[in-house]
N, C-alpha and C positions, 0 to 999 in steps of 0.2 A: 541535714543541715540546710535549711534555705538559704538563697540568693545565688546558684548555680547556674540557674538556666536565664536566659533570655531571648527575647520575641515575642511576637502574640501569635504571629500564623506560622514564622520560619522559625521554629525554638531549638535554641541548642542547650543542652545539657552538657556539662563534662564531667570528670571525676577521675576518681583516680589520685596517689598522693608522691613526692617526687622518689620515696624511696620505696613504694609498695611495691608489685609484681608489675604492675601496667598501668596505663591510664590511658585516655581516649575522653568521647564523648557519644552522644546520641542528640541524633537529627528528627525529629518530629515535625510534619508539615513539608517537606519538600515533594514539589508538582513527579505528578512521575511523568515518564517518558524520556527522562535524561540521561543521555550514555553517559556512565560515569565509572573510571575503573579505579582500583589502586594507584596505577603509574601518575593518573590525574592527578590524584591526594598529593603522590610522593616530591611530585615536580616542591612544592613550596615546602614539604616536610624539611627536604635537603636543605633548605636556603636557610630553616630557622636550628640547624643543627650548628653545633661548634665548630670552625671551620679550622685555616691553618695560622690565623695570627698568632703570637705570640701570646694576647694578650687574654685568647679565648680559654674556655674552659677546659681541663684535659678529659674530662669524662667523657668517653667512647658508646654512646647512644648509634644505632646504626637507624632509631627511628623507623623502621616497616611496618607500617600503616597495616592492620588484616579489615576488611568490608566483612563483619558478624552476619549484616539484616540488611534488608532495604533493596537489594539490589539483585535482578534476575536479568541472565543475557544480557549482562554488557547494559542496560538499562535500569533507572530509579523505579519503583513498583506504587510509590505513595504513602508506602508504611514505614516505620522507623529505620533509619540506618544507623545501626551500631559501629562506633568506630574504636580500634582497641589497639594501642600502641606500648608494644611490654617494653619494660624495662630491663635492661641487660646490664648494665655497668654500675650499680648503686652498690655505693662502700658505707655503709651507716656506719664502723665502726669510729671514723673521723669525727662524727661529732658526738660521739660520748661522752667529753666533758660538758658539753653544753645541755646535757638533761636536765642541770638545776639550775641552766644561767637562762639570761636574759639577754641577747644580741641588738644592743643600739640600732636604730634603723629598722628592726625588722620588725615580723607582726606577731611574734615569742609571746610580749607581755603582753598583747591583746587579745590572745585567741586563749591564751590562760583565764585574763580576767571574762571573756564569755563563756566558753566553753567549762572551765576548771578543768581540763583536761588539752595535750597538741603535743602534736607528732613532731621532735627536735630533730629528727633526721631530715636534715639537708629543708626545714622547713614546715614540710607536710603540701597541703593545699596552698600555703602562705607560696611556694617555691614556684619558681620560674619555668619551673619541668611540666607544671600544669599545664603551660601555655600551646604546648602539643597538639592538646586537644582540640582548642580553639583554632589553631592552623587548620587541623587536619578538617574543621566543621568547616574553615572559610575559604578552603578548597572546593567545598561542594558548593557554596553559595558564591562562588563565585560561576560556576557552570548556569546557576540562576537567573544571575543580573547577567551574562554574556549573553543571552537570549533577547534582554532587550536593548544590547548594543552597549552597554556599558562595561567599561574599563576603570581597574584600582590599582595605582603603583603609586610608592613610597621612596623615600632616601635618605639620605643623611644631609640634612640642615645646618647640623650645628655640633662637635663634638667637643667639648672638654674646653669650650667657651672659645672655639675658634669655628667660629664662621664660615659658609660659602659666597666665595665673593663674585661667583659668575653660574652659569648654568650649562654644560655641555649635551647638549640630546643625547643618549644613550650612553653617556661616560659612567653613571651611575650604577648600568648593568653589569659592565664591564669592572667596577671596582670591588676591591675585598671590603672595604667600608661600605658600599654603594652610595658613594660619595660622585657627586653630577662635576663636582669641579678637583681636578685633579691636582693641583697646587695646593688648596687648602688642604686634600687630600695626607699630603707629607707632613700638614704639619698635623694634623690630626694623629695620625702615626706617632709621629713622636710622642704627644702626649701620652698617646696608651702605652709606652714604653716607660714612660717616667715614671705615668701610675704603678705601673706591674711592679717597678723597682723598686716602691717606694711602698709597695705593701698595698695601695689606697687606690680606689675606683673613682671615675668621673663621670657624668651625665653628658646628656644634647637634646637636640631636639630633631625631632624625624614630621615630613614636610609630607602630605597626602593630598593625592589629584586624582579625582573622579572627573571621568568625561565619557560624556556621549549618554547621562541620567537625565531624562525627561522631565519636562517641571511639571508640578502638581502633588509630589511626592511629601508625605510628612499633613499632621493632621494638629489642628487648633483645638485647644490651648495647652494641653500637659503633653499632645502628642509631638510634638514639632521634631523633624528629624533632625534638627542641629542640635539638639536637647539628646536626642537619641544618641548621635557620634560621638557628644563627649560623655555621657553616662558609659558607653562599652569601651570607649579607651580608656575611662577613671579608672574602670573595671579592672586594667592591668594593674598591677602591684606598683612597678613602678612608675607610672605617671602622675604626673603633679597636676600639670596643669595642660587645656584644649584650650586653642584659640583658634577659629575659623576667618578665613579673610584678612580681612587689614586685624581682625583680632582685638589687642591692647590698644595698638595705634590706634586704632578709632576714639577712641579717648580723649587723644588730642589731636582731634580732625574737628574744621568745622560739617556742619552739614551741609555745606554747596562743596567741600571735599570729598566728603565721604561717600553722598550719596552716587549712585552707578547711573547716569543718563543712558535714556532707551532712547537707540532709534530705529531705521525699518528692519537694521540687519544685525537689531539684539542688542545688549548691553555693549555702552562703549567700555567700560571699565569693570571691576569685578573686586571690589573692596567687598559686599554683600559675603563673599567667597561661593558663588552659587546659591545662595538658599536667601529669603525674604518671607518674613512673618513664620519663620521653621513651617517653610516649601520651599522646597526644589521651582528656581526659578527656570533651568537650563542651561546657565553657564556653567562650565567648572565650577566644581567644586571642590575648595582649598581647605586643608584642615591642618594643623600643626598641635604637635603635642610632645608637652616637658618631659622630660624622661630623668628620673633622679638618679645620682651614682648609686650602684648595688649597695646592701646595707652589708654583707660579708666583707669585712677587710682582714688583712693579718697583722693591722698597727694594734698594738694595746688598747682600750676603750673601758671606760668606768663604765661598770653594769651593776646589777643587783641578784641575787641568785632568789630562787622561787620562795623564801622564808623572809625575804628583805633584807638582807644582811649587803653591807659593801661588797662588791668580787671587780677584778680586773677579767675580761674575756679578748683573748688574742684566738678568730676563726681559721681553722684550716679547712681541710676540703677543696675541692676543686669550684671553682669561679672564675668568672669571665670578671674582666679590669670594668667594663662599661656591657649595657644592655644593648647599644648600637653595635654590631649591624643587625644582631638575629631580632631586635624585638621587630626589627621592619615589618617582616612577613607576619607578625602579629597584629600588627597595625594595620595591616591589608587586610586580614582575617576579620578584625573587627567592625572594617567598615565595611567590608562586603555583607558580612550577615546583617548591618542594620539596612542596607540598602534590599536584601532580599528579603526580609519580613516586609517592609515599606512598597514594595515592588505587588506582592502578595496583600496588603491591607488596601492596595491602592484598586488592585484589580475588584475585591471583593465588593467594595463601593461602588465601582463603576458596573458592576453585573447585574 
């Protein structure tokens, strides 16, 4: 099945399906010489596992990353690393009514209508247990781009249409949401209690900051790496929409607003969000992206079963109320590997 892999020099592969035996990915193109062990991987595995809210999913993944390939003495070798994370908690029997239904929201009646064939346990590849892999690959590209000084952290923006209304340095790390403002914090909480009770999931938006990425980064005209960062967040299931910078606002900005005045000591402003003509100017770089409520609920939902016929589908299974907080570290994963391909494309030029 194409459209798996991404990169041109730093390529990640994944695979693997939510209820098979394992999944993981394979790294193709990382520089060798990089210590990089399991515990590396596992630091962000943990983050994007189901944690202790209420609202998270009960499936008991313990996620232990095994390194197959790639990696000799504690160092990357420059040949593929095989990355393989089994599955230990999958209960396919849950969704056994859903073999002839169709699940509102999800990608059931799509991957029917390409394939004529998809895997209705817990999703297949369509499922959010994929996204494993992608961690475990933006683990290692993240020991990449640290090489030339750059840094990727994420947070919670926005959950269940309540807002951040201030910014705390490090309260983010510190939250089971990884919510920077702890007020909005509570009410966010609530929300996912409402949802949980109430059968139905809610969306947000999770807020992305690279710093200390050198400009020159990202290549004219199809290659532009702002074009990069929102093609690998689309890439998640559930994301809707990437807006970089001022983003939407720019819309209704004029352009002696919008535009970012230079002077000896860099950009005074940073609407651009880092990047100009898709290159890495040198500022920060700000990325934001919509995250849609899961499409599993356990409210009742008109569907249609595989022959067309009318069906009502009420999902059970285990699910999380919102994709905030675990998709975070997915959202770090994804921009660290376009920044490590970009990092790699950039050197190849310059040599």
């Amino acid at each position: 099945m194409p459209g798996n892999t991404i990169g041109l020099l730093f390529q990640i592969t994944t695979w693997g399906e939510s209820h098979g035996p394992a999944t993981g990915a394979v790294i193709d193109g990382c520089p060798p010489g990089i210590e990089l062990s399991e515990t590396d991987i596992q630091a962000d595995l943990d983050r994007r596992r189901p944690g202790t809210l209420p609202s998270a999913s009960t499936r008991s993944e313990t996620d232990r990353v095994q390194i197959l390939s790639g990696v000799f003495e504690g160092k990357t070798t420059g040949t593929p690393i095989s990355l393989l994370i089994p599955n230990r908690d999958a209960r396919s029997d849950a969704y056994d009514d859903l073999r002839n239904l169709f699940r509102p929201g999800h990608g059931d009646f799509t991957y029917q209508a390409k394939y004529g064939i998809r895997d209705h346990r817990g999703g297949g590849r369509a499922s959010g247990r994929e996204t494993a892999g992608r961690v475990a690959a933006g683990a290692v590209a993240r020991k990449v781009i640290a090489r030339a000084g750059i840094t990727v952290e994420a947070w919670t923006r926005e959950l269940g249409g309540v807002a951040i209304r201030r910014f705390l340095p490090g309260a983010a790390q510190a939250s089971p949401l990884r919510c920077p403002d702890p007020e909005a914090e509570q009410e966010m909480a609530a929300r996912l209690e409402a949802a949980r009770a109430a059968g139905d999931t809610i969306g947000g938006i999770v807020e992305i900051l690279v710093e200390g990425c050198p400009p020159g980064l990202g290549d004219p005209v199809f290659g532009k790496i702002d074009a990069d960062f929102a093609s690998a967040l689309m890439g998640l299931g559930t994301v809707k929409g990437v807006e970089i910078g001022a983003g939407f606002a720019a819309a209704r900005m004029s352009g002696s607003a919008c535009n970012d005045p230079i002077g000896p000591a860099g950009f005074q402003t940073n609407h651009a969000g880092g990047i100009l003509a898709g290159i890495t100017s040198g500022a920060p770089i700000v990325i934001r992206a919509a995250c849609k409520p899961i499409a599993s609920i356990a409210c009742p939902q008109e569907t249609i079963d595989v022959h067309g016929r009318p069906a009502v589908v009420t999902v059970g299974g285990r699910h999380d109320v919102s994709v905030i907080p675990r998709i975070i570290p997915v959202c770090e994963a994804m921009v660290a590997i376009v920044l490590a391909d970009h990092l790699m494309r950039q050197k190849a030029i310059r040599s």
